[in-house]
N, C-alpha and C positions, 0 to 999 in steps of 0.2 A: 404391544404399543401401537397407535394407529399410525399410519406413514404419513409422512410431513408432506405438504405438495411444494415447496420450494425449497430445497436448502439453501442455509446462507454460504459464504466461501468459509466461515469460519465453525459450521457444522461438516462442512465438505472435508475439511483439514483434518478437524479429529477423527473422521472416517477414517482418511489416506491414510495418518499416523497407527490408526489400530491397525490397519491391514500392512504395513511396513512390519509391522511388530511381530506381528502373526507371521507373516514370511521371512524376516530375519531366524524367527526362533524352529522353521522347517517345518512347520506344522498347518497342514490342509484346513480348509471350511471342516470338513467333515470331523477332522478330531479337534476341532477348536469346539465346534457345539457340543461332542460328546460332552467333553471335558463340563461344561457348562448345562451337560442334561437337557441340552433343546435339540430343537431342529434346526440343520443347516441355514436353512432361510433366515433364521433370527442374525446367525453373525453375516448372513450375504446382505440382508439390508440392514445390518447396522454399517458393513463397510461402502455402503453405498450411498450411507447417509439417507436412508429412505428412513428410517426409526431411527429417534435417536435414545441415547445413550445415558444411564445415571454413573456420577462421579464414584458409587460403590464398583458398578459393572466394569467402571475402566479398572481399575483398583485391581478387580477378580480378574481380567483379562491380562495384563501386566504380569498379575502373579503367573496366571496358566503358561505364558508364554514366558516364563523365568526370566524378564528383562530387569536389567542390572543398575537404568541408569532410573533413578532414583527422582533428580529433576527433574526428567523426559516426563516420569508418570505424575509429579504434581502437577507440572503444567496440563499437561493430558486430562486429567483432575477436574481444573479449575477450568479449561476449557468448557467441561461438561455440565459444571456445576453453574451456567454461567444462566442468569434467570433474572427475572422480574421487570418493571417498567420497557416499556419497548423503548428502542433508540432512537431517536431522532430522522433520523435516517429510511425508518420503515412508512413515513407518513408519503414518502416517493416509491411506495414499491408499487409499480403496476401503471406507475405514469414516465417513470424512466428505464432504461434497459439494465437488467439485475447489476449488468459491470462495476455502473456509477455506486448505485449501494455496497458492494463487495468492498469496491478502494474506501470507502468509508468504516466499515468494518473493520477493516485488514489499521486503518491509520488510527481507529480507535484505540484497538491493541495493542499498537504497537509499542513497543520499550523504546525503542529510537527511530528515527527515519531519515535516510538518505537520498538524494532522489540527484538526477544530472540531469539539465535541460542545455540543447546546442542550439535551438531554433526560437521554441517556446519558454515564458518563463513559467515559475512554479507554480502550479496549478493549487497550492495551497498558499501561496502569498498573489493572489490576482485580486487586483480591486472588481470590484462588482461591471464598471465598466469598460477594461480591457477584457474581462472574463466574454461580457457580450457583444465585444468588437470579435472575440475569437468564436464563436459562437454563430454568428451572424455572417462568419465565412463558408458554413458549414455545406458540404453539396451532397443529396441535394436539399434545398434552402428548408431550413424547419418552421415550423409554425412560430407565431409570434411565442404563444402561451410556453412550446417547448423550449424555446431560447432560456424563456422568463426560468422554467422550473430548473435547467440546467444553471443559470447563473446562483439560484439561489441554495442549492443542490452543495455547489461548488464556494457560496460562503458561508453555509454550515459545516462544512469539513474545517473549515479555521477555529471549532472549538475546542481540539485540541492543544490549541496555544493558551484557550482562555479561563481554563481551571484551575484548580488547586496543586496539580504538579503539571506543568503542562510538560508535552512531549518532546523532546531534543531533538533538532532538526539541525542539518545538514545540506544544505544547497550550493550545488555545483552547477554553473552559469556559463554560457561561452556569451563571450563578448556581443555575439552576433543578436544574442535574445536580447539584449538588453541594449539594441539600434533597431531592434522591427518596427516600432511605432506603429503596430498594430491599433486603429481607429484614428489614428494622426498623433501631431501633438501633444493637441489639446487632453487625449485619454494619456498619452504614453508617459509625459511629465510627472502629474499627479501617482500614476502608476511607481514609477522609480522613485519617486519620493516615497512611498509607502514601500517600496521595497526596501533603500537606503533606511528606513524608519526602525523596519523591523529586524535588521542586524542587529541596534542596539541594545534588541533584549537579548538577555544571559542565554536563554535556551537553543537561540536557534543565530548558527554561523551560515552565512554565504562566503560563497569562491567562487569568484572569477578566473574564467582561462581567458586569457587575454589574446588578441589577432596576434599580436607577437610571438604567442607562445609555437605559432606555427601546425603543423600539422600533431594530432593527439589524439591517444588515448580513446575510443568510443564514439568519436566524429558521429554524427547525425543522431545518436541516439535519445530515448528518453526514457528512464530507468527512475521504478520509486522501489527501493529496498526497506521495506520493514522490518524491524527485528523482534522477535518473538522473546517471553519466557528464560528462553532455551536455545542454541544456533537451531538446533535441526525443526525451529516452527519460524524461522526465519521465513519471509515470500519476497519475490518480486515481481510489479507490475511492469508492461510495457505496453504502452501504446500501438495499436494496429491499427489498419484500415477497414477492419471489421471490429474495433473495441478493444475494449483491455483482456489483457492475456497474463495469466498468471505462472509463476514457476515457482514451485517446491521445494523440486528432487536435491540430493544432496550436491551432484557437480553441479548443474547450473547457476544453485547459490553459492559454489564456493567460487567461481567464473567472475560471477556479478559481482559478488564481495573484492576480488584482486583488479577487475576493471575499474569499478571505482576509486579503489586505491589509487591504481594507477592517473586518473582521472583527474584526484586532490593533487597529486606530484605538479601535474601541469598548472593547476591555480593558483593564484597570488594570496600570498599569506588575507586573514580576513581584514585587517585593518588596509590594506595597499585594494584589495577586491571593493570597500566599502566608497575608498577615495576614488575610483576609478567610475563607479556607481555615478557619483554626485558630481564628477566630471563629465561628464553623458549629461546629466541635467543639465547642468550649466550654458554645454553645447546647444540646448536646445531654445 
């Protein structure tokens, strides 16, 4: 099969996961291709996501490596089997840095999403004009055009709210993001209002940790936890200073998972977070 020249984070993933599998079950490159009649090279660039992979071959490779969990391999499956129409997403490949398409990927997939903002708010509930008030702080400064493509980048990721099951979302708030008035007022008002708006749909709760709450939980962080399939295709992003940064491995999801926990403890039930929202407006 010919080598792909970019993978995506979600051809990266079923990579990791076969070679997880492959080393769970003690078994080398060298007797994994036997077993498969090839040559080494086939399963080192399939675990490196350089070729990829058909939903039979994970199938045969699962089997080779006598793995038990059952789930793990249909998601594994359906990762592989995953084909047709390109995504939305890919009309920005090569005009944005791969991260932005990744978190889009990673938020298409996902079964739920959790994310905690203590500075910023959610990057997938931003109106088009706080997105490019936040944007337009960028250093050093971007070009108009790249501003443009990142706001718009950034509200196509909201179509996951706008389908036919849309995704269950979770947003954890510290009080302080939601008094930045990043762009003034005039952006930050309209902004809480379409925050305040979108609690009211079924799928997606905010929580506010309130200045009251004191010291908590995660302080500065910005954490988007996807949930995969299956726990073990769970990811989480984090924001860096070099771009988004992803984790896999089994502890650091299960970290992520208990921090956030921890995180909601500090929030105000949703209905006391959403009054608290629209009391911020009102202030303003």
């Amino acid at each position: 099969m010919a080598s792909r020249p970019a993978p995506t984070a979600r051809q990266r993933r079923l990579a990791t996961e076969l070679r997880r599998m492959r080393e769970q079950a003690d078994i080398s490159v060298q007797q994994a291709a036997a077993m498969l009649g090839a040559d080494r090279t086939m399963v080192a660039h399939i675990e490196a996501a350089r070729t990829g992979v058909s939903e039979e071959r994970v199938r045969q490779l699962a089997c080779n490596y006598a793995c038990p969990d059952e789930a793990l391999i249909e998601a594994l499956a359906a990762m592989a089997g995953t084909r047709g129409d390109q995504p939305w997403w890919e009309e920005y490949r090569g005009k944005l840095p791969d991260g932005f398409l990744d978190i889009s990927e990673i938020e298409h997939h996902a079964t739920r999403i959790r994310t905690a903002q203590t500075v910023h708010l959610p990057g997938l509930l931003q109106t088009e004009e706080h997105a490019r008030a936040i944007f337009d702080l960028s250093v050093p400064a971007l070009r108009r055009l790249d501003v443009e493509l990142r706001v718009a980048h950034r509200m196509g990721r909201q179509s996951i709210f706008d389908r036919e099951s849309p995704t269950p979302y979770v947003g954890i708030i510290h009080e302080a993001a939601l008094r930045m008035q990043f762009g003034g007022p005039a952006v930050a008002r309209p902004q809480l209002e379409f925050l305040a708006d979108a609690a009211d749909h079924e799928h997606i709760t905010l929580l506010v940790i309130p200045f009251s709450a004191g010291s908590f939980y995660g302080a500065g962080q910005s954490i988007l936890y996807a949930e995969g399939p299956v726990p073990q295709l769970d990811t989480v992003q984090l924001d860096t200073a070099y771009g988004a940064h992803f984790a896999d491995s089994p502890t650091p999801l299960a970290n992520y998972r208990s921090l956030l926990d921890l995180m909601e403890d500090s929030a105000l039930p949703p209905d006391e977070s959403q009054k608290l929202i629209r009391s911020i407006i009102r202030e303003m």
